[in-house]
Every structure is written in C-alpha cells, then in structure tokens.
C-alpha positions in Angstrom: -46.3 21.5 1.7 -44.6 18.8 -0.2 -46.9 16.6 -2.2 -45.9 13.4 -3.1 -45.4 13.8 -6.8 -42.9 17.0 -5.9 -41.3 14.9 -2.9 -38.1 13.7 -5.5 -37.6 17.0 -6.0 -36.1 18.0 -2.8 -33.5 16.6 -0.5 -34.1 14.3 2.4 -33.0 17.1 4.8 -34.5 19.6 3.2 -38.0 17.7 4.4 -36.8 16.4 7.6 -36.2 20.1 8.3 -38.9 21.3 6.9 -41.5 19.0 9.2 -39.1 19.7 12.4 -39.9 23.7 11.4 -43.9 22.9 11.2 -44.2 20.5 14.2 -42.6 23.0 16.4 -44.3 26.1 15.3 -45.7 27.5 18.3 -45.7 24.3 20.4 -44.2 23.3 23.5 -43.3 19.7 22.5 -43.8 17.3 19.9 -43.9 13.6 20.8 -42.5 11.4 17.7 -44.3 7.7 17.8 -41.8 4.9 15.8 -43.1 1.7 14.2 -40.7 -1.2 14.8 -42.1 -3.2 12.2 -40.7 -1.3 9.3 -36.8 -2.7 10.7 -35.4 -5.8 8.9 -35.9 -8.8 12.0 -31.8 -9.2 11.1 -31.2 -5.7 13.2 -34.2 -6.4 15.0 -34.7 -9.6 16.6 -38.4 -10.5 17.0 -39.0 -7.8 14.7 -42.2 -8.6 12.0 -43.1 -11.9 13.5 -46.7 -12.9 14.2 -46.1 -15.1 17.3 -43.3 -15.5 19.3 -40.8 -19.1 18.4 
C-alpha cells in the first residue's frame, strides 16, 4: 500500500500498475467509474458548469 506521504516516492506507473495488479487479483472484471468534472471546460465543453447557457 502507498500512503500518501510515501506517494512522491514512487513513479506514476509504478502506482498505476501497482492498483491494475490489486483490482484484478482474483476477479473477473473491474469496472473503472471517471469524473468529468475534474477536465478543464476548454477540452470539455459543458464541462464544470452549474446550468446549461
């Protein structure tokens, strides 16, 4: 486990395969959920508005 103080420590990838490794441990699939909100609304129209224009 990587605890937030340790996390600069280790490489992006390193982490990214680390989590991959512990998802997947003895499961059939792993279902990856995405917030929108965290993209810029420049890349993403609509993107981090309250109400639509």
């Amino acid at each position: 486990m990587v605890h937030r103080h340790g996390v600069a420590e280790y490489d992006l990838s390193d982490i990214i395969a680390d989590a991959v490794k512990r998802a997947t441990d003895s499961t059939d699939a792993v279902w990856i959920s995405f917030n929108i909100e965290v993209m810029k609304p420049a890349y993403c129209p609509s993107t981090g508005r309250t109400r639509p224009l």
